[in-house]
C-alpha positions in Angstrom: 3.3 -61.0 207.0 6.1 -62.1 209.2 5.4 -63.6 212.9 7.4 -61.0 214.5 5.9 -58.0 212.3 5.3 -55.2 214.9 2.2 -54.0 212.7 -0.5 -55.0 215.2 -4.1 -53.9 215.9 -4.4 -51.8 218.8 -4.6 -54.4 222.0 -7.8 -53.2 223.7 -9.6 -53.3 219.9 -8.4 -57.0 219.2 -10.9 -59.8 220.2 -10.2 -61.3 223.7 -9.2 -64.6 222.1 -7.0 -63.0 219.8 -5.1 -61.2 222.8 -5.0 -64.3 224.8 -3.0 -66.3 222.2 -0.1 -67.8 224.2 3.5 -66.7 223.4 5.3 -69.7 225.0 4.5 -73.5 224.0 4.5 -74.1 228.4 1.5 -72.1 228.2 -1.0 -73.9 225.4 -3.6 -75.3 227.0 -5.3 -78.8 225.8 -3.7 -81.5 223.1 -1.3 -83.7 226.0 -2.0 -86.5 223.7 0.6 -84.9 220.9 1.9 -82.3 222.9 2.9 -84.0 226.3 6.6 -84.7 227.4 7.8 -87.2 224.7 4.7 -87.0 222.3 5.3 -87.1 218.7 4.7 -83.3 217.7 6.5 -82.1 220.7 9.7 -84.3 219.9 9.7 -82.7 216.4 9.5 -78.6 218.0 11.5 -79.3 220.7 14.5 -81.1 218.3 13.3 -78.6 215.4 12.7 -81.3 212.8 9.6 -80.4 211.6 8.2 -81.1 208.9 4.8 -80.4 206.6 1.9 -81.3 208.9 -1.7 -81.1 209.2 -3.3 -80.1 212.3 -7.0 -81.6 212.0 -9.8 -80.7 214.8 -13.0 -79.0 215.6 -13.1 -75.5 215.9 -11.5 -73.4 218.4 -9.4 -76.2 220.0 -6.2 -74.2 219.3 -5.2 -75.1 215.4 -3.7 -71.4 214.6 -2.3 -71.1 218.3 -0.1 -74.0 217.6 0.8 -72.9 214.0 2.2 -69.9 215.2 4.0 -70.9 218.7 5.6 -73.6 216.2 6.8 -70.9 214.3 8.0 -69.0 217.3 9.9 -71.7 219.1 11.3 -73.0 215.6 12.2 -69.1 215.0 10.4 -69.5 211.0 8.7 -67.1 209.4 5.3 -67.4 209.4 2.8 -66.5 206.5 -0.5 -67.1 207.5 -2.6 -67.4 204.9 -6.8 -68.6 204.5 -8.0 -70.8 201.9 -11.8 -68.9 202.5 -10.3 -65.6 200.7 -7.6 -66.8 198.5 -6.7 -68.6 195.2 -4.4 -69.7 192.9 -2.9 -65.7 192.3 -2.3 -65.4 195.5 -0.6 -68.4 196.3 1.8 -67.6 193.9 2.0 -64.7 196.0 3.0 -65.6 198.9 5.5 -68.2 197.3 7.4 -65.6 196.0 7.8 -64.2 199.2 8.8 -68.1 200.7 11.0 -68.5 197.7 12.4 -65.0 198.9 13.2 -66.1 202.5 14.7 -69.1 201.1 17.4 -67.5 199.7 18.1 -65.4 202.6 18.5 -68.7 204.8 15.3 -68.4 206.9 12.7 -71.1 206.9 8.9 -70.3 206.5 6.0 -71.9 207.8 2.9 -71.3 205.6 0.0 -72.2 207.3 -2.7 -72.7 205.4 -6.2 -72.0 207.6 -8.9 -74.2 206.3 -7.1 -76.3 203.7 -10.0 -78.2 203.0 -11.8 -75.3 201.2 -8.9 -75.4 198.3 -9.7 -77.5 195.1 -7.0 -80.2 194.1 -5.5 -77.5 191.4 -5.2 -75.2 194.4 -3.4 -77.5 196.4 -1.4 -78.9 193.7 0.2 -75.8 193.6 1.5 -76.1 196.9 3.8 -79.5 196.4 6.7 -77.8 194.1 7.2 -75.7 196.6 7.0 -78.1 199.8 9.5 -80.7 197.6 12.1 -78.3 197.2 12.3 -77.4 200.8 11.2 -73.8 200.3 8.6 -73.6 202.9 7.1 -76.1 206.1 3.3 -76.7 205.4 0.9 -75.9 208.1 -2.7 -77.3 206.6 -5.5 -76.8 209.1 -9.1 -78.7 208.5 -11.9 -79.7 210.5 -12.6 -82.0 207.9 -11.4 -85.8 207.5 -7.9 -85.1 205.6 -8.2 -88.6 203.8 -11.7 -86.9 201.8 -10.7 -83.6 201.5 -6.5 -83.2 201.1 -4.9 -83.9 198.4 -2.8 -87.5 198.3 0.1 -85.9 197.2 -0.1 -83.5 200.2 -0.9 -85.9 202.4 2.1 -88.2 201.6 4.8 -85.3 202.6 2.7 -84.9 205.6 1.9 -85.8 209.1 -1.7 -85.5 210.3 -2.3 -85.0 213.7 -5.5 -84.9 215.3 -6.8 -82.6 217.8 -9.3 -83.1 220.3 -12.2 -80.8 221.9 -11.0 -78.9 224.8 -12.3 -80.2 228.3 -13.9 -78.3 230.5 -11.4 -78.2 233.1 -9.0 -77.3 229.9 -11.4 -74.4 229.1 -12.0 -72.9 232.6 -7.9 -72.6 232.7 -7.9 -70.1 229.3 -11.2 -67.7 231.2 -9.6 -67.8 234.6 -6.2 -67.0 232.4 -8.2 -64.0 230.6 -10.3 -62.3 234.1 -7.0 -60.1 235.0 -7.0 -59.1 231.1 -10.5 -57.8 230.9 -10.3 -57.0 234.7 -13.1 -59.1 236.1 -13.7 -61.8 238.7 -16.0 -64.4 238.4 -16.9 -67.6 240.3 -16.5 -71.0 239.5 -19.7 -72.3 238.8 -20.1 -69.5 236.0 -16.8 -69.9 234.2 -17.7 -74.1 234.4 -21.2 -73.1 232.7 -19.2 -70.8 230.3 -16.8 -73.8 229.5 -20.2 -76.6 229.2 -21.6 -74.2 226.8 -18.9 -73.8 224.8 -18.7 -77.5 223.8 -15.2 -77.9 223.6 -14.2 -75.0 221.5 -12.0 -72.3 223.3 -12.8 -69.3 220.8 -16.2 -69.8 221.4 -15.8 -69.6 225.4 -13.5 -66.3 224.9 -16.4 -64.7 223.0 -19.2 -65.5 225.6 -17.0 -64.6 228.5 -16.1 -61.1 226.8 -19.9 -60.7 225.4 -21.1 -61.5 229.7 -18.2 -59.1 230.9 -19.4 -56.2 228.8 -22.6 -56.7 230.6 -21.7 -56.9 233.8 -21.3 -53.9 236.5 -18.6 -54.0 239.5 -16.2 -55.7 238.0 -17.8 -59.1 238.9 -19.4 -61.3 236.6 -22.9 -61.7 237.2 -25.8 -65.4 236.0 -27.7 -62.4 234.4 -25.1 -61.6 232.0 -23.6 -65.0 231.3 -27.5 -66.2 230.3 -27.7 -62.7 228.3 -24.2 -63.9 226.3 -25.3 -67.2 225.7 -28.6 -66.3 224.7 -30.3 -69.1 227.0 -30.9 -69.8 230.9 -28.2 -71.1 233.2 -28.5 -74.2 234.6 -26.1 -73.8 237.4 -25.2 -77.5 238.1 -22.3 -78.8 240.0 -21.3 -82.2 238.6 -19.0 -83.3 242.2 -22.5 -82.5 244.3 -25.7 -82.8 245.4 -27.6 -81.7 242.8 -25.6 -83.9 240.4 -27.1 -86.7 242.2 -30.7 -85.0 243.0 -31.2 -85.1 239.2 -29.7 -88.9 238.4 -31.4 -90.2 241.1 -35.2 -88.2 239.9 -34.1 -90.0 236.5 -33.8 -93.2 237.6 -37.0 -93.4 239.7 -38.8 -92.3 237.4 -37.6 -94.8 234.5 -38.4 -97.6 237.4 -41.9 -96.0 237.6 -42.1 -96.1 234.1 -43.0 -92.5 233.9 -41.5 -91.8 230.2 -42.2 -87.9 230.2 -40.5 -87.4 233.8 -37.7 -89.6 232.6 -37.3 -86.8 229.2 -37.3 -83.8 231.6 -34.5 -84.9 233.8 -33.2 -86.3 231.3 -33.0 -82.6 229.6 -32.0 -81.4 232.4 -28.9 -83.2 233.0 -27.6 -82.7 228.9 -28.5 -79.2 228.8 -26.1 -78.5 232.0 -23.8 -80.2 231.1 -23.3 -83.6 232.3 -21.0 -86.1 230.9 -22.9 -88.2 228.5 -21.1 -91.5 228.8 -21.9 -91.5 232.4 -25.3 -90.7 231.9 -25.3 -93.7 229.5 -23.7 -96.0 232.2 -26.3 -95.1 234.4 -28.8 -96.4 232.0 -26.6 -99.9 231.5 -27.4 -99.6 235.5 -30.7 -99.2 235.3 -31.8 -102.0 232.5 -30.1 -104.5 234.5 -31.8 -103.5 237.6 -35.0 -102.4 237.2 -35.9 -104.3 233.4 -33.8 -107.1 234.0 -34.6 -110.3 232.4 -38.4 -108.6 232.0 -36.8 -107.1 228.5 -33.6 -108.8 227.6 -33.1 -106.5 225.0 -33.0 -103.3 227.6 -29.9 -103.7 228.0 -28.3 -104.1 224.0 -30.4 -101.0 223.8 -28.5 -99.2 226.4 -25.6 -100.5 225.3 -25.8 -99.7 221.9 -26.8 -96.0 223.0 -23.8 -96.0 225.1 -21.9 -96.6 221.8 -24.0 -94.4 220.0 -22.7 -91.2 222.5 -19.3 -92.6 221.6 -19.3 -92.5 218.3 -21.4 -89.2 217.4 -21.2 -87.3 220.3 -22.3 -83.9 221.3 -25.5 -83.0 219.9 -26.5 -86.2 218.1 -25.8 -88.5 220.7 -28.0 -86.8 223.0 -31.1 -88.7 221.0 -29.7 -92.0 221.9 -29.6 -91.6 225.4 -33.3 -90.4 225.3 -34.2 -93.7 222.8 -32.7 -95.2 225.5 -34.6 -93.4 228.6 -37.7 -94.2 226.4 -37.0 -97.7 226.2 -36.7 -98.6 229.6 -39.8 -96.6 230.8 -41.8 -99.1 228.3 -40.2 -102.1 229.2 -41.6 -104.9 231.3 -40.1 -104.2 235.1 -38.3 -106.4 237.3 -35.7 -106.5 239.9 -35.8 -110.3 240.3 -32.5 -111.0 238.7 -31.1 -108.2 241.4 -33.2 -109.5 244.3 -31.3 -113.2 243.3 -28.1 -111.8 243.6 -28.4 -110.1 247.0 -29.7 -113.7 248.3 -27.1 -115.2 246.8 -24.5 -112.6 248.1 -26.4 -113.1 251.6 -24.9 -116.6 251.3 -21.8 -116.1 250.5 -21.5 -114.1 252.9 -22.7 -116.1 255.9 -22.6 -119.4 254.9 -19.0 -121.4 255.5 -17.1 -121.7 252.1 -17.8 -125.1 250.9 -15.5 -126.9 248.8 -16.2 -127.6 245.2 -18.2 -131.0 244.7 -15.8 -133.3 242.9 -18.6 -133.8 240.4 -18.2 -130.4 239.4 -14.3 -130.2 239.2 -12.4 -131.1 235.9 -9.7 -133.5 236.2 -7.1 -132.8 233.4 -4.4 -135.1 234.8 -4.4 -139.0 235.9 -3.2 -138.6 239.2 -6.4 -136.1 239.5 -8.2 -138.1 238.1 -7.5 -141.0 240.5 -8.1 -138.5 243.6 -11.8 -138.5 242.4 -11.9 -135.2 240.6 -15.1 -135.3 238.0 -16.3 -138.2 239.7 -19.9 -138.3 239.3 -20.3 -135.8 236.4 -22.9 -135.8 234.3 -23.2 -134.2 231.2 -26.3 -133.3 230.4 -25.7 -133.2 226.4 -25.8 -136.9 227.1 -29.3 -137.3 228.6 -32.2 -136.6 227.8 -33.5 -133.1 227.4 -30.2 -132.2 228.3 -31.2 -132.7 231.8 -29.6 -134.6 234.7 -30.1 -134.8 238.4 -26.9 -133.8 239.6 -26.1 -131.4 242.4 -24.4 -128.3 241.5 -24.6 -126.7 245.0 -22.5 -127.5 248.0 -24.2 -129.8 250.2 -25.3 -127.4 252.9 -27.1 -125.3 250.4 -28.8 -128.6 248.6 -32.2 -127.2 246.9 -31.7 -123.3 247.6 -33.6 -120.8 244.8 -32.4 -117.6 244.9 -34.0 -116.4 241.7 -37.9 -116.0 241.4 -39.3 -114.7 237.9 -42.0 -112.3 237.6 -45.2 -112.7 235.6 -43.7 -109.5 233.3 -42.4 -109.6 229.6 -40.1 -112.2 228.7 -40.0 -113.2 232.7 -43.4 -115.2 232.3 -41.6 -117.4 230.0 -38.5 -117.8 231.8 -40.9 -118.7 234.6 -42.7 -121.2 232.3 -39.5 -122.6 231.5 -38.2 -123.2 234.6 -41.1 -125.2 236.0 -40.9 -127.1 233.2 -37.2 -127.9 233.9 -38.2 -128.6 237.6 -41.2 -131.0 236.4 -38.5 -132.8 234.0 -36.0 -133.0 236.6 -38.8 -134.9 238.9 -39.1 -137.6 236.5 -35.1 -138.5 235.8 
């Protein structure tokens, strides 16, 4: 089947993201990172050097768009062709009909949908023909190429990797399709259409057409986008106040140690929608201030969930954040780490800047030296208990404490330690 075969379905009978393919590369939405000004895979359309690739991503991030607008700009034939219904017969196929355009002088794209589902024999069969020129191999895979493609395929090709669309990205394709299926719908719909949809365009095509069939008035109505998606809308708008009504109930109720309140809002916030790395800051935020030095470890745990988002994300990643949540409602609580910093801040602030004591400066030259620099240092490797009685404050603030330890957690020891370190000190 050729890309400019006039054989088509009937428009209104076609699925909506089927009809709302783009027919110029200006108008693909998502993928800047290989398809911005001066990015690799738009250098090779736009100077028509292409050669075998394979597109690898998630689904419904725009795999078979870009196939066929490649073949389109590059004016190839394109032979679409699925790796779920075929095999070897009719590869050979559909090489015949390559080997056919070959002759004719006209280039043919093959595209290959789901490459990952053919055996090595079955993919074997493709490299005669890709060596001798007679067609441009499309391979699309959700899967890691390096386990599932063939080595031999993989060395006359160029992977590129696509990402999951934003949902900015995604609320530009349904505000694109509302003229086509002749609907208007607000904003905070078409952003829960485009949260739902996890990154995958097809999928937010299908639940915008699915909502608009059951809608009335031409307007697209909450009832019939929770019908679609099969599950209540949690209208949430990330910019405003709600956004920060719902971090600010999760973090009060972490600092009140409150685990189950923690999990609802929690909830709440994933299941709208909210960006998971920022939920996962605000945890880093809230070990340091609220479980401080109480729990040293409050904070690698947040950390590592914050890595954990990262790496898995979207659904497994969720789990972290709430070991995480979970973790800091147990922990020992205190703020006296935070409390020491606003004092210290306090003096800063309105306290004159003193110079460095010259005991404390390092005096890397002679003529330094010989201005008094590191005069007076002691190093307290070199006493013992590694303890000495030399100032490290600026005179005027001689003796200041700024940090108090609780009796909490690991803070009862720190506090333990640090009267022993004052007793010590007494005695030098």
């Amino acid at each position: 089947m050729s890309l400019f075969d006039s054989s088509i379905p009937e428009e209104g009978k076609r699925p909506l993201a089927d009809r709302m393919r783009p027919e110029r590369l200006e108008d693909y939405v998502g993928q800047e990172h290989i398809l911005g000004p001066g990015k690799p895979l738009r250098r090779q359309i736009e100077r028509d050097e292409l050669t075998s690739i394979i597109l690898w991503g998630p689904p419904g991030v725009g795999k078979t768009t870009l196939a066929r607008l490649i073949a389109r700009v590059t004016k190839c034939e394109f032979l679409p062709f699925s790796a779920v219904l075929s095999g070897i017969k009719e590869i050979k196929a559909v090489m015949a009909d390559a080997e056919r355009f070959h002759r004719m002088g006209r280039r043919t794209i093959l595209f290959v949908d789901e490459i990952h589902r053919f055996n090595k024999a079955q993919q074997d069969a493709f490299l005669p023909y890709v060596e001798r020129g007679d067609i441009i191999l499309i391979g699309a895979t959700t899967e890691n190429p390096s386990f599932e493609v063939i080595a031999a395929l993989l060395s006359r090709s160029r992977v590129y990797a696509l990402r999951g669309l934003t949902v900015p990205e995604i609320m530009t394709l349904l505000k694109r399709a509302l003229p086509v299926i002749g609907l208007s719908a607000p904003d905070d719909l078409l952003e829960q259409i485009a949260i739902y949809s996890n990154g995958d365009g097809r999928q937010a095509y299908n639940t915008l057409e699915a909502a608009a069939a059951a809608s009335t008035g031409g307007v697209l109505t909450e009832e019939a986008v929770q019908d679609a998606m099969q599950r209540k809308v949690l209208l949430y708008d990330k910019g405003g106040e709600e956004h920060f009504n719902l971090i600010s109930a999760l973090h009060k109720s972490v600092r009140s140690s409150e685990v189950d309140a923690a999990l609802y809002w929690l909830t709440r916030m994933l299941e709208a929608g909210e960006d998971r790395l920022y939920i996962a800051r605000r945890l880093i935020r809230m070990s340091i201030e609220d479980v401080g030095l109480a729990d040293p470890r409050a904070l690698e745990q947040c950390v590592a969930a914050m890595q954990a988002v990262h790496f898995l994300g979207i659904p497994e990643g969720d789990l972290a954040l709430a070991q995480a949540a979970i973790y800091l409602c147990v922990a020992a609580k205190s703020d006296a780490a935070y409390r020491a910093m606003d004092a210290a801040r306090a003096d800063v602030e309105n306290t004159i800047a003193e110079p460095v004591p010259m005991q404390l400066r390092n005096a890397p030259t002679r003529d330094m030296k010989a201005w008094g620099y590191s005069e007076g240092y002691q190093h307290a490797h070199q006493f013992e208990n590694a303890l000495t009685d030399m100032d490290c404050l600026p005179p005027s603030l001689a003796g200041r404490q700024y940090y108090f330890p609780t009796d909490r957690g690991t803070e009862k020891r720190i506090a333990e330690r640090l009267e022993e370190i004052k007793r010590l000190r007494s005695r030098i």
